[in-house]
C-alpha positions as CSV (number, residue, x, y, z in Angstrom):
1,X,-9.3,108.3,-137.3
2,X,-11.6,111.5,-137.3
3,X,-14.6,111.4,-135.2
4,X,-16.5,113.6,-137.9
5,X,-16.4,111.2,-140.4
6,X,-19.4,109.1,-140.9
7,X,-19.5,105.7,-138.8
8,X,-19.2,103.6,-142.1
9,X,-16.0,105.4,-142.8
10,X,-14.6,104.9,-139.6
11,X,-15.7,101.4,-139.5
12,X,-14.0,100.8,-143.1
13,X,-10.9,103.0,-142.2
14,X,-9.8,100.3,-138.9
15,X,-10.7,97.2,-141.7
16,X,-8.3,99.1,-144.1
17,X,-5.8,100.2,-141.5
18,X,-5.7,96.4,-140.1
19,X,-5.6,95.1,-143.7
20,X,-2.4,97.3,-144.6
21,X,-0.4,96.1,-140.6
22,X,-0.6,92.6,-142.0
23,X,2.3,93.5,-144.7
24,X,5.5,94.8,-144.8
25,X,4.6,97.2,-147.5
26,X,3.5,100.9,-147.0
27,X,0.1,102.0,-148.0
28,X,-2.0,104.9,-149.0
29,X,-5.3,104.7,-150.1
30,X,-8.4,107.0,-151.3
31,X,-11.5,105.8,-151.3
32,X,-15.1,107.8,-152.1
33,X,-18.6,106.2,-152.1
34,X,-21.3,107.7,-153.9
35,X,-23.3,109.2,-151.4
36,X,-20.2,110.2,-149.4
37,X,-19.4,114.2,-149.0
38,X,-15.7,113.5,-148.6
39,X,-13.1,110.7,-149.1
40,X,-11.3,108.5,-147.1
41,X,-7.8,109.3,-147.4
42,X,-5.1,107.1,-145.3
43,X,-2.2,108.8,-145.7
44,X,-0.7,111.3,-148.3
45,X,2.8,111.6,-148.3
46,X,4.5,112.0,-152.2
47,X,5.8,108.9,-153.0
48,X,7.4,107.7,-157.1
49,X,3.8,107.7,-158.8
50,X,5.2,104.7,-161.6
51,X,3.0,104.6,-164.5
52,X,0.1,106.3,-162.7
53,X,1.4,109.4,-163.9
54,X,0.1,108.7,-167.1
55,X,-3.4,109.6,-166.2
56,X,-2.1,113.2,-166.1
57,X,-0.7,113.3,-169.6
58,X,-3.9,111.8,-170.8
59,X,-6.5,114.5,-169.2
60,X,-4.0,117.4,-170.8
61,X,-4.1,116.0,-174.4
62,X,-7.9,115.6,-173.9
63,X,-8.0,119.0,-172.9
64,X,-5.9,120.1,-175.3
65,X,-7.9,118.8,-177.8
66,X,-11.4,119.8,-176.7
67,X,-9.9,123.9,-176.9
68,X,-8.7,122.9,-180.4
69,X,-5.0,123.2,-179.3
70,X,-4.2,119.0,-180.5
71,X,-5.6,117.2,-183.2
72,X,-5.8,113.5,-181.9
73,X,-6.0,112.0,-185.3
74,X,-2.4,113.8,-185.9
75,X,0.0,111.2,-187.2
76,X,2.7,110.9,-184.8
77,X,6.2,109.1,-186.2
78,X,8.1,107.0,-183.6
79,X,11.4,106.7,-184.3
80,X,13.9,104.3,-183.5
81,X,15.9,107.0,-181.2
82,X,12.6,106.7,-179.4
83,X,12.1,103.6,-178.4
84,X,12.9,101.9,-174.8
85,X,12.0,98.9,-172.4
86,X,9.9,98.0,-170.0
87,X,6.3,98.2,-170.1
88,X,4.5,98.4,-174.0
89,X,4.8,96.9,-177.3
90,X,5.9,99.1,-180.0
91,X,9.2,99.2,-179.0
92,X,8.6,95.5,-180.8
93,X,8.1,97.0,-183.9
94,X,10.7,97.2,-186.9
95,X,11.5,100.5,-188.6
96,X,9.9,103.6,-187.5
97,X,5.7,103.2,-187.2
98,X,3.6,106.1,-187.0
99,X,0.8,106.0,-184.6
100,X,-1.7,109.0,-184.4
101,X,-2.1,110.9,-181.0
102,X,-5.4,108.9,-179.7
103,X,-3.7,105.3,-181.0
104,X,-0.5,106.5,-178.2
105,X,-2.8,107.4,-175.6
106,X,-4.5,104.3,-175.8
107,X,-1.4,102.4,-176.1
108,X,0.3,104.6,-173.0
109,X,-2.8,103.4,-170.7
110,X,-3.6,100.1,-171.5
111,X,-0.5,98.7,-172.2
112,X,1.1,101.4,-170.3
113,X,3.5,101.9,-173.1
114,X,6.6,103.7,-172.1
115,X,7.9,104.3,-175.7
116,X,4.1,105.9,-176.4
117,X,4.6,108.0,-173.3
118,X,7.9,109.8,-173.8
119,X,6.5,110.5,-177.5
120,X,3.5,112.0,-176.2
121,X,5.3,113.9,-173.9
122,X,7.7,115.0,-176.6
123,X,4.7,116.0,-178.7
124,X,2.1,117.6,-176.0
125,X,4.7,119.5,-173.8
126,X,5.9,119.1,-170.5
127,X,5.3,122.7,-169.4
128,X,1.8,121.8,-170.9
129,X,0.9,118.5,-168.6
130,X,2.7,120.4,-165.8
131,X,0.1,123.1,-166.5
132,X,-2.4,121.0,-166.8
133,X,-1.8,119.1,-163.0
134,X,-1.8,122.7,-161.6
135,X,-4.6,124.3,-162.9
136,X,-6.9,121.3,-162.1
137,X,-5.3,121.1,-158.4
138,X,-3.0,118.0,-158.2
139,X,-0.9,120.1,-156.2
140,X,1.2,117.3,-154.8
141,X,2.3,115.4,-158.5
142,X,5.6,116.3,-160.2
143,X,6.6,115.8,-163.8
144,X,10.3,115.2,-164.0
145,X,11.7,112.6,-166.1
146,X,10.3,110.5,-169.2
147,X,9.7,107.2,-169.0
148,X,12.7,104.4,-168.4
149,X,15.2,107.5,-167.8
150,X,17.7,106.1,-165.1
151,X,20.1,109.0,-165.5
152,X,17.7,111.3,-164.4
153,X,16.7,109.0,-161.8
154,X,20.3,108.7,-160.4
155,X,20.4,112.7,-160.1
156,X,17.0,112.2,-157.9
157,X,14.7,113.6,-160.3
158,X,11.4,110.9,-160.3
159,X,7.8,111.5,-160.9
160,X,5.5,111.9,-158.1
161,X,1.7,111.6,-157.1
162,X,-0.2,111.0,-153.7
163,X,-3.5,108.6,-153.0
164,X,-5.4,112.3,-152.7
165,X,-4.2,113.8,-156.2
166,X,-5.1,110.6,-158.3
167,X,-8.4,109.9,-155.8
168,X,-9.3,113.1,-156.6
169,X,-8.8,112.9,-161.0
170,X,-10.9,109.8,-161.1
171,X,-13.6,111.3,-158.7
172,X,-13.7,114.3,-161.1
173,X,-13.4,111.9,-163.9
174,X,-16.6,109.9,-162.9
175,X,-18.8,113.1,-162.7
176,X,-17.2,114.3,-165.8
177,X,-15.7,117.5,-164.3
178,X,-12.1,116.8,-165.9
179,X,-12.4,118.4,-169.3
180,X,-16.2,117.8,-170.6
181,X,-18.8,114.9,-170.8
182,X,-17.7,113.3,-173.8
183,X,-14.1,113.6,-173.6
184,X,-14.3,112.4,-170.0
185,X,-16.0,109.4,-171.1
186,X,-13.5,108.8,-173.9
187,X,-11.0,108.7,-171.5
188,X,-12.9,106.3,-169.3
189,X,-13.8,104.3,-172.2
190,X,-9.7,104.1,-172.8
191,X,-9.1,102.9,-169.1
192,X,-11.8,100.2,-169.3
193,X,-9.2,98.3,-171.5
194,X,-6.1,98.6,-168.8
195,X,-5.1,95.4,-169.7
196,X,-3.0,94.7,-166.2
197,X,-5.7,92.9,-164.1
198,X,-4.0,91.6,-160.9
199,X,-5.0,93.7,-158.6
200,X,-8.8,95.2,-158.7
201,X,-10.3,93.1,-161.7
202,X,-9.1,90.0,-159.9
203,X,-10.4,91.1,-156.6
204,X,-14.3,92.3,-158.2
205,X,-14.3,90.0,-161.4
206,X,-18.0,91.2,-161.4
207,X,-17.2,94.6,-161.4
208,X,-16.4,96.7,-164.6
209,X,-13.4,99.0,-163.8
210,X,-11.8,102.2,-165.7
211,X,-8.1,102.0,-163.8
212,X,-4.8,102.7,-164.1
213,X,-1.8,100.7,-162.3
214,X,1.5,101.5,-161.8
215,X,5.0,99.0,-161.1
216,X,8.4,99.4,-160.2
217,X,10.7,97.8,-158.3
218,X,9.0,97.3,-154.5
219,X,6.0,99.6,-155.7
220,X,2.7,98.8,-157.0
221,X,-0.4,101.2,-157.2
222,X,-3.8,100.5,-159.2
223,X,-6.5,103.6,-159.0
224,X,-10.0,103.9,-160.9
225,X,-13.5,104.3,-160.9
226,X,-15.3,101.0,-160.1
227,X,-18.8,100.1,-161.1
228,X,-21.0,98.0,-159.9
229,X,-24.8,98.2,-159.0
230,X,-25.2,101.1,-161.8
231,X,-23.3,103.3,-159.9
232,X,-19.1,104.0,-159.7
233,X,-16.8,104.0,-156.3
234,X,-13.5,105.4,-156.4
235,X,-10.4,103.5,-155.0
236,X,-6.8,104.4,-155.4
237,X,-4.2,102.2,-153.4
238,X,-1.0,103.0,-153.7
239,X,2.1,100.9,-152.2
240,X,5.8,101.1,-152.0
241,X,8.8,99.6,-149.9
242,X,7.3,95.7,-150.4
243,X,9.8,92.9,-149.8
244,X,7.4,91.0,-151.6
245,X,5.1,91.4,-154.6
246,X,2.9,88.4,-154.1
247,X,2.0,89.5,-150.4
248,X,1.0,93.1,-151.5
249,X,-0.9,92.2,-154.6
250,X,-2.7,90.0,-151.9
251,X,-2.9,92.7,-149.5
252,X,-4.5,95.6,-151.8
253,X,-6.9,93.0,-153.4
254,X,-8.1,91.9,-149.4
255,X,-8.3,96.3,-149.4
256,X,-10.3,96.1,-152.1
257,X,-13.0,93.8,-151.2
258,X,-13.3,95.6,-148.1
259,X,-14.1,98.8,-149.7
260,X,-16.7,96.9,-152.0
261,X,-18.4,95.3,-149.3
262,X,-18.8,98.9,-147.6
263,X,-19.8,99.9,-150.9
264,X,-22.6,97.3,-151.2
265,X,-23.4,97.7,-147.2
266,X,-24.4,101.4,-148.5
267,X,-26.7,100.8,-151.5
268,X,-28.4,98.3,-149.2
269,X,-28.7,101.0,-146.8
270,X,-30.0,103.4,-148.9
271,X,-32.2,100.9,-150.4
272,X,-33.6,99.5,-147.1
């Protein structure tokens, strides 16, 4: 704990850090308030970002698009070749469906399509989302593999992110300083229909939340901008090594009260 950091910080950082020793799990979280000059950040070690990485390859198409380098009414065909498991839905679909850039994107976040992913990698670029997390400082999130790829996975090759990196891309997101006001507000206006709601919508059911989660096996992360009181917090937990999905879902929705109870403390604060 740093003794420069404001006394609400320090006082939510021991109900976080208490929160976090009562689970197996490991956890990372970022948290900024409004009228905070820097996060809280516990912990920031690289750890296999899931479908969080996603957020990444959304923000480059988006920018891509506002420098008139991607059309995101461009009809993309998905072919059978393309399709694989886990998270989505169109690798439901019979024959070969085509989809245009924007439909994927949506489909990659709210549904956290993997099939819509590995096209839109496929069509965008790697070298161009790489670019992307360089240029706009997410120094510490790597690009590696596509979606469902356990080959590349058994040669060690994952996809990484910290609590700082995505912290950081929805903090920029909520002032619009990703790409520009309205595409940062398209993209929020995708994230606001993530349609996994364990974690923070079932901790704030009040609250109205642009997020993105991530799963795999013994990991969990959820990240977004949260709004409440005409205002929006940012809160990234991220999680890995549980023994027990029940207990951390648990845990990161108790870490998520916590920071909106802080959050409230301040607007009453500044109110009083």
């Amino acid at each position: 704990m740093n003794q420069s950091e404001p006394v609400e910080q320090q006082k939510l950082e021991a109900a976080l850090r208490d929160s976090m020793a009562q689970d197996s799990a490991q956890y990372e979280a970022y948290v900024w308030l409004p009228d905070w000059q820097k996060p809280l950040i516990i912990g920031n070690h690289q750890q296999s970002s899931a479908s969080i990485i996603k957020i990444y390859i959304l923000g480059t198409a988006f920018e891509l698009a506002e420098h008139g380098q991607l059309d995101l009414q461009q009809a993309v065909t998905v072919h059978q070749s393309d399709m694989v498991g886990g998270a989505g839905v169109i690798n439901g679909r019979s024959g070969e469906p085509q989809f245009t850039i924007r439909e994927l994107l949506k489909l990659m976040i709210t549904e956290s399509d993997n099939t819509a992913t590995n096209v839109l990698m496929d069509t965008i670029g790697v070298d161009r989302i790489r670019s992307f997390m360089t240029a706009h400082g997410y120094s510490q999130s790597v690009l590696q593999r596509k979606m469902m790829d356990f080959n590349a996975l058994k040669r060690g090759e994952d996809n990484f992110t910290t609590a700082a990196d995505v912290g950081k891309f929805f903090r920029e997101l909520r002032t619009h300083q990703v790409v520009s006001p309205a595409a940062d507000q398209a993209m929020i206006d995708i994230l606001f229909g993530q349609t996994d709601t364990e974690c923070f919508p079932a901790a704030l059911p009040e609250a109205k939340i642009a997020h993105k989660t991530g799963e795999l096996e013994g990991v969990y992360h959820d990240a977004g901008i949260i709004y409440e009181g005409g205002q929006g917090y940012v809160l990234c937990i991220m999680s890995e090594h549980s023994h027990g999905r029940s207990n951390t879902l648990a845990t990161m929705r108790t870490m998520a009260k916590l920071v909106d109870a802080a959050y409230h403390e301040s607007l009453e604060n500044k109110a009083g």
